[in-house]
N, C-alpha and C positions, 0 to 999 in steps of 0.2 A: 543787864541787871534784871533779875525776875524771884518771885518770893522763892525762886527753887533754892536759890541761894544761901537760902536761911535753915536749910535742913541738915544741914549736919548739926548744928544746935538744937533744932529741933528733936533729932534722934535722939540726944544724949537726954533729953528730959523724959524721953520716952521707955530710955533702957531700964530702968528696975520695973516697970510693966513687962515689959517684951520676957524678962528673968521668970518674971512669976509665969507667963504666960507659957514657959516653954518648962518650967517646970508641972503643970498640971496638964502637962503633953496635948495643948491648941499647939494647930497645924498653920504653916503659912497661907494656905491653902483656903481652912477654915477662916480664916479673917478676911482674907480677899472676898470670902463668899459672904461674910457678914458686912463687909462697906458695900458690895453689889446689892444686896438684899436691902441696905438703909437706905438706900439711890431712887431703888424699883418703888419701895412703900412710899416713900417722902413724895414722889415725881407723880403715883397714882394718886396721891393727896391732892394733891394742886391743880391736878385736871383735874379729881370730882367735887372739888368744890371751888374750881374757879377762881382761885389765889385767895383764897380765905385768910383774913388778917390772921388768926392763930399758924395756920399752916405758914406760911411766907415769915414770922417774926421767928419761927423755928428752922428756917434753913441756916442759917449763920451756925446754927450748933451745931446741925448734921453737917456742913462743910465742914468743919472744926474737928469732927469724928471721925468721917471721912481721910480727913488727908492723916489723923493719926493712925487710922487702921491700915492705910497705905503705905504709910513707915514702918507701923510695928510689919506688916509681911515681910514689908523687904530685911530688916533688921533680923530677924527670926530667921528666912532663908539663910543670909549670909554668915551672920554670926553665929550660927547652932547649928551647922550644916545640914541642911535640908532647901537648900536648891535643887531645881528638879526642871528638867523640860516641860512636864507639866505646868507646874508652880508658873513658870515664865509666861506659856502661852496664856494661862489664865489671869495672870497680872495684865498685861497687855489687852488683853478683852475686856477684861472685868470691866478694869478704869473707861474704854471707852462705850460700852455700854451703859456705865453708871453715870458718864455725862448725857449721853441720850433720853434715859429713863428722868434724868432730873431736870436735865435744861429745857426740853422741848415743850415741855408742860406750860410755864409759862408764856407760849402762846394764849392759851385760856385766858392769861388775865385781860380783863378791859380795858382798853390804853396801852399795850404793850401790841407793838410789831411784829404782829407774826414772821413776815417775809424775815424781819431783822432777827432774829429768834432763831431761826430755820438757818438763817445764811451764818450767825456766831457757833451754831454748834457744825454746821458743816467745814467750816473755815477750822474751827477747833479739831474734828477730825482731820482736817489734815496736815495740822501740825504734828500729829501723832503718827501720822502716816510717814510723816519727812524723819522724825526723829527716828522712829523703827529702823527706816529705809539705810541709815550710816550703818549697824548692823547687820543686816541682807548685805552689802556689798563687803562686807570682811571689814569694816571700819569699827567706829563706837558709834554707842544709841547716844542720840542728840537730843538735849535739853534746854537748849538755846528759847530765849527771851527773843521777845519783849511779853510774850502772851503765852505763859506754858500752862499744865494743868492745873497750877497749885493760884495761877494770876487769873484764870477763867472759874475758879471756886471764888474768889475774892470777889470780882465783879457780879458775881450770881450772889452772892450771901450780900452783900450791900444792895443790889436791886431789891431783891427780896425784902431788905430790913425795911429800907425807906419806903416801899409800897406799905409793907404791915404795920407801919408806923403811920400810913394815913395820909401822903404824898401822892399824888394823883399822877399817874404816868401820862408822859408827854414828850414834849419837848426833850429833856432833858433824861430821860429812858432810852431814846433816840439817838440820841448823843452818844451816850454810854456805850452803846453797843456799835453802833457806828463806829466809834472809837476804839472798840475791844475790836470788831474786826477787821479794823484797820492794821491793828498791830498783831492778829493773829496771822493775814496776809507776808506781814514783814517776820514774823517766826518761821515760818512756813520757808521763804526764802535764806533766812540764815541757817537754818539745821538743814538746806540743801551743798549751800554750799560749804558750811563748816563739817558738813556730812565728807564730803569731796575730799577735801581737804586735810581731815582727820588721821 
């Protein structure tokens, strides 16, 4: 079970945007590039000023924006035919680019674990790596849980809240992430073998 699961609902809330959007001919392409761009600004924010309570209480929105501008591409692609090899490779980059430029920043903050920081977003690439991988061998792209993109946005928008909210990382910052990549490890092994197996 992973918030992936919640997207098809989430799409449908999304489609009279996606209508208007393809009616004033925005590209799948052009959004990918505008949640890449909110990733890179918001991530430069947080290293230059260090998890600054205003930057950090505003990540929750940009994940929020984020995973819609991520829907409305793919939505746009498929439903308005404008899939493209392009379009794909840049999906697949974008997003993990935009977890680099947004998650590694929060090394900066004071109290927070670098090493632990460093090892959640590299565990998170490569659960992206595994899910691509059912693809590359003629299978299906793997989305498999416990820890996919949309559960490693959840974890980052709540660290972020409860630091900007004046919660002192620690202990339990430690944990979190401990625990996100703990269960990024075990996604990593299920989109290998439900990759297999697909």
């Amino acid at each position: 079970m992973t918030i992936y699961d919640l997207k098809p609902k989430f799409q449908a809330l999304l489609r009279p945007i996606v209508d208007t959007l393809h009616i004033q001919g925005i590209t799948p392409n052009e959004v990918t590039l505008a949640a890449l761009i909110l990733s890179i600004v918001t991530g430069v924010l947080v290293a230059i000023t260090q998890g600054a309570s205003w930057i950090l209480l505003l990540i929750p929105f940009v994940m929020f924006i984020r995973m819609a501008l991520n829907a409305i591409d793919g939505i746009l692609a498929k439903e308005h035919d404008m899939m493209s090899d392009e379009g794909a490779m840049l999906n697949e980059l974008g997003d993990v680019i935009s977890d680099v430029a947004l998650y590694l920043p929060l090394a900066f903050i004071a109290g927070v674990s670098p090493i632990l920081v460093v090892l959640f977003v590299v565990v998170g690439l490569f659960t992206e790596v595994a899910g691509i991988l059912g693809a590359v061998i003629g299978k299906t792209r793997r989305y498999d849980g416990p820890m996919g993109k949309s559960d490693r946005a959840f974890v980052v928008g709540l660290l972020a809240l409860l630091i900007g909210l004046g919660l002192t990382p620690g202990w339990w910052s430690d944990g979190l992430l401990l625990l996100s990549i703990g269960l990024g490890v075990a996604t990593v092994i299920n989109r290998a073998r439900r990759g297999l197996s697909s």
